[in-house]
C-alpha positions in Angstrom: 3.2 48.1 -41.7 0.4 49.9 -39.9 0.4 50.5 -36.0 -3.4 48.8 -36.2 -2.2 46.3 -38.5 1.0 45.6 -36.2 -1.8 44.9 -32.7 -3.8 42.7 -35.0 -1.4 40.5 -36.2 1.4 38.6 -34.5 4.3 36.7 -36.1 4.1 33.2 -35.3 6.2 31.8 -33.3 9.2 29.6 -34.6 8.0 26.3 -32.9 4.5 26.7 -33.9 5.9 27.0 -37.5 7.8 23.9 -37.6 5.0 22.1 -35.6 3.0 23.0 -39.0 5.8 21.8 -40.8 5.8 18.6 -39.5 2.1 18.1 -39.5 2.0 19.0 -43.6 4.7 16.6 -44.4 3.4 13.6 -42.8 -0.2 14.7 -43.5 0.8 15.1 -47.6 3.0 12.1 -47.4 0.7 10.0 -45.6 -1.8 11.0 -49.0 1.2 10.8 -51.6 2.5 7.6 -50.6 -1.3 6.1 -49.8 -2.8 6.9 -53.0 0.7 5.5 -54.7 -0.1 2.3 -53.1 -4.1 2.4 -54.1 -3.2 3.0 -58.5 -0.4 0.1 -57.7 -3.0 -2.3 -56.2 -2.2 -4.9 -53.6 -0.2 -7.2 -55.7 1.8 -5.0 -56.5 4.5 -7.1 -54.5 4.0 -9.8 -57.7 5.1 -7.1 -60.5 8.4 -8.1 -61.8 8.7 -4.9 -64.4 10.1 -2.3 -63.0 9.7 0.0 -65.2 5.4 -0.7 -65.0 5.5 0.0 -61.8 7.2 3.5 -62.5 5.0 4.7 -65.3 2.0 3.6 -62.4 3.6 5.8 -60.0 4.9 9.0 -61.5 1.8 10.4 -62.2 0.2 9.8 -59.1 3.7 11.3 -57.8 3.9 14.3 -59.6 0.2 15.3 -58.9 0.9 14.7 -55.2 3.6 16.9 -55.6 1.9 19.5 -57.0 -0.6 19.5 -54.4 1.8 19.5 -51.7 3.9 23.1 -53.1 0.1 24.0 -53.4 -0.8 23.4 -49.6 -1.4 26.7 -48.8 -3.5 28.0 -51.4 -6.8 28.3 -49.1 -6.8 31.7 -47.7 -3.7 30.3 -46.9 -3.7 27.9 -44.4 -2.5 24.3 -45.0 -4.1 21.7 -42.2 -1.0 22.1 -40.4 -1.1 25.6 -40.1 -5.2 25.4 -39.2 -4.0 23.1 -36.6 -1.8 25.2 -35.3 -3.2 28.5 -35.2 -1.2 30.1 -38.3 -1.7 31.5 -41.4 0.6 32.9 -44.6 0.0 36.9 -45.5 1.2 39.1 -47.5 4.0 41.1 -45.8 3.5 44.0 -47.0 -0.5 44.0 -46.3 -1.1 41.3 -43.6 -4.8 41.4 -44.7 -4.1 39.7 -47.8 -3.0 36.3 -48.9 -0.7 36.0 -51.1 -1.0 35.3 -55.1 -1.0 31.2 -55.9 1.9 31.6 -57.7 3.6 33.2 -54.7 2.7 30.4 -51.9 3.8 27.8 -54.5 7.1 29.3 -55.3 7.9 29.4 -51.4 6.7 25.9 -50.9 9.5 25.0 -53.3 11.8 25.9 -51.0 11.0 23.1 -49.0 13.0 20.8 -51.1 16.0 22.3 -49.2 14.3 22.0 -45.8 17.6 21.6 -43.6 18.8 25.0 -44.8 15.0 26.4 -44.3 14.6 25.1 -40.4 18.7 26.9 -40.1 18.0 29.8 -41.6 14.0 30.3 -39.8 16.1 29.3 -36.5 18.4 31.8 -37.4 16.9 34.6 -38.8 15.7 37.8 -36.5 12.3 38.2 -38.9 11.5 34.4 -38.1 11.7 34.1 -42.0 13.1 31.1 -44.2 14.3 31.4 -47.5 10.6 30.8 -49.2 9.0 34.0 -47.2 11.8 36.3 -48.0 11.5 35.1 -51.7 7.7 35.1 -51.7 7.7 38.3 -49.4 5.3 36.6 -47.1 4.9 36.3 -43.0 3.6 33.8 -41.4 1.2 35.1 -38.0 -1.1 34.1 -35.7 -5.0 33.8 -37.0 -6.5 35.6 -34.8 -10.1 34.0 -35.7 -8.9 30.0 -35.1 -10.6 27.7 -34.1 -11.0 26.3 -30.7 -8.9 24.2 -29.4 -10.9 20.8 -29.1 -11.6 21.0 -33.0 -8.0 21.0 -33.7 -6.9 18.6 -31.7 -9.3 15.7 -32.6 -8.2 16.8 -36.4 -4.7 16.1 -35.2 -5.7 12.8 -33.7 -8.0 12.0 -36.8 -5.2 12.2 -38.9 -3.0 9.2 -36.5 -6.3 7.4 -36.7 -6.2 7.4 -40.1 -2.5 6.9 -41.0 -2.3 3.7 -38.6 -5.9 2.2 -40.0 -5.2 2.5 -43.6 -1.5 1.4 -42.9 -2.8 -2.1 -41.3 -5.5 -2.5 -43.8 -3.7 -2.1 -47.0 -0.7 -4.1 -45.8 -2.9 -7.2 -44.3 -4.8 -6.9 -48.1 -1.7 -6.7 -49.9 -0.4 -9.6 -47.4 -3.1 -11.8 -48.5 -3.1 -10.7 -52.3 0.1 -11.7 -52.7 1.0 -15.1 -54.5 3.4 -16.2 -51.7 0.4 -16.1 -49.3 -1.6 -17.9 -51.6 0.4 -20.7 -51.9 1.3 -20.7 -48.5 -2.4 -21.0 -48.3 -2.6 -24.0 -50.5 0.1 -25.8 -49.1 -1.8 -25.3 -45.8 -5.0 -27.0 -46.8 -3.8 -29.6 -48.1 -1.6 -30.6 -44.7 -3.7 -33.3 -43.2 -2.1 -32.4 -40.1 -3.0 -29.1 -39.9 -6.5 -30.4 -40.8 -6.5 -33.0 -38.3 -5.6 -31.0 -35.4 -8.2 -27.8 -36.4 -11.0 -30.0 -37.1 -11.0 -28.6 -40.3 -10.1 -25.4 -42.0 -13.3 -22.4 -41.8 -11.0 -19.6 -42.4 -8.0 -17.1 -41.5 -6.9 -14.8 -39.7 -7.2 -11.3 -41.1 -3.4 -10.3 -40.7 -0.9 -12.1 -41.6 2.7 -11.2 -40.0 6.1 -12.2 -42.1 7.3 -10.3 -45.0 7.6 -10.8 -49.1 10.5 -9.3 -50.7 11.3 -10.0 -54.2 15.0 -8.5 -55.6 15.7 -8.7 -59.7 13.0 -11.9 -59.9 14.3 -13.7 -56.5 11.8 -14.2 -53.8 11.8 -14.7 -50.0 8.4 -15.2 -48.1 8.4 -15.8 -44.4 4.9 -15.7 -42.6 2.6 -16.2 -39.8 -0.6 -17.1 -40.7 -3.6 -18.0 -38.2 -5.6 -20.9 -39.5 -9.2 -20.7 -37.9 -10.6 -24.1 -37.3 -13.7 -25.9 -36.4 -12.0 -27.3 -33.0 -9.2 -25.1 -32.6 -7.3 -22.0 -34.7 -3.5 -22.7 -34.9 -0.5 -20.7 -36.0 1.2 -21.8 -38.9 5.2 -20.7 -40.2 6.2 -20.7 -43.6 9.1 -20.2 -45.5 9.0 -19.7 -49.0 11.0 -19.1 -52.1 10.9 -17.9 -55.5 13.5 -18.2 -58.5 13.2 -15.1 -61.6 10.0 -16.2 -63.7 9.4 -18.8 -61.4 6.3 -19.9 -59.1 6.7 -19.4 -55.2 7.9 -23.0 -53.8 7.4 -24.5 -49.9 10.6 -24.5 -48.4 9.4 -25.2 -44.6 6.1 -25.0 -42.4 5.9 -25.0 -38.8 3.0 -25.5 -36.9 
């Protein structure tokens, strides 16, 4: 390497590395895992065939995949290297990036990622396995951007993970067939009806949990009836037998 090329770029530090690290992997899980759910739909919770629910998910898994190994393949820079000030080059000419086939290959690597952070906390050349392998560095981009950018991308992402996390549960909740009976054996509770002045909606989170385990069901949830004098919380408990329909065990107002 070049005295001018040495000045110009700096290898990254170790922290600022594994700060990427952890960025990409819940950034590309937070995608993997989110667009899983979206091809399963929200009842998914309902599908008794495992082996549906697999052929849904592998190739939705496998392209995920792929795109993570790929993450760096922009000048490369994944978004938790742009985050943190980084970039992968070429070791032997820091000016250029990689080949594709190079930065995927090194990605790979991650699959052993305990034996990666020992051997980058280890090694002199701040290098895991993937760089020597790949004969890459990882330095400092000396033409990042500003601060403030970066960290409202960081927070963007937390935004993000936390709203789709509470919308797609509450609409899987709801699209479930325990809440809909649950629903059903709500309105027809004179009750319930009695004391809310009648039934005009509910809430739009439910709180419990539906498990199902080889056909058997357990539902236990929260549900907030909105009514015309007064909105009440209401408990159930329900239960399922294999190919059977969800059943009122209890219900607690």
């Amino acid at each position: 390497m070049s005295e001018n090329l040495v000045k110009e770029y700096t290898l990254s530090s170790r922290k600022r590395r594994i700060a990427a690290f952890i960025i990409d992997h819940f950034v590309f899980t937070f995608l993997i895992v989110g667009t899983v759910f979206l091809s399963l739909g929200t009842d998914f919770r309902d599908e008794n065939n495992l082996s549906n629910l697999i052929s849904k998910m592998l190739p939705t898994m496998l392209i995920g995949f792929l795109v993570y190994f790929a993450k760096d393949s922009i000048r490369g820079i994944s978004p938790g290297k742009w985050i943190m000030g980084i970039m992968v080059r070429n070791e032997n000419n820091p000016n250029e990036v990689p080949a594709l086939g190079k930065l995927f290959t090194r990605n790979l690597f991650l699959i052993i990622w305990p034996v990666e952070f020992i051997v980058l906390a280890s090694n002199q050349e701040k290098k895991r396995l993937g760089d020597k392998i790949a004969k890459a560095i990882v330095v400092k981009n000396p033409t990042k951007a500003k601060s403030l950018p970066r960290i409202l991308a960081l927070v963007g992402i937390g935004i993000a993970f936390f709203t789709f996390t509470f919308l797609f549960a509450g609409s899987a909740m709801k699209n479930s067939d325990a809440y809909k009976v649950a629903v059903s054996e709500i309105e027809q509770n004179e009750e319930i009806i009695s004391e809310t002045g009648g039934i005009i909606g509910y809430g739009m989170m439910p709180i419990g949990n539906v498990s199902i385990s080889n056909g058997n069901g357990q539902a236990q949830l929260e549900i907030k009836v909105l009514g015309n004098k007064k909105d009440m919380n209401v408990g159930v408990y329900l239960t399922k037998e294999p190919n059977g329909e969800w059943k009122l065990i209890e219900l607690n107002k």
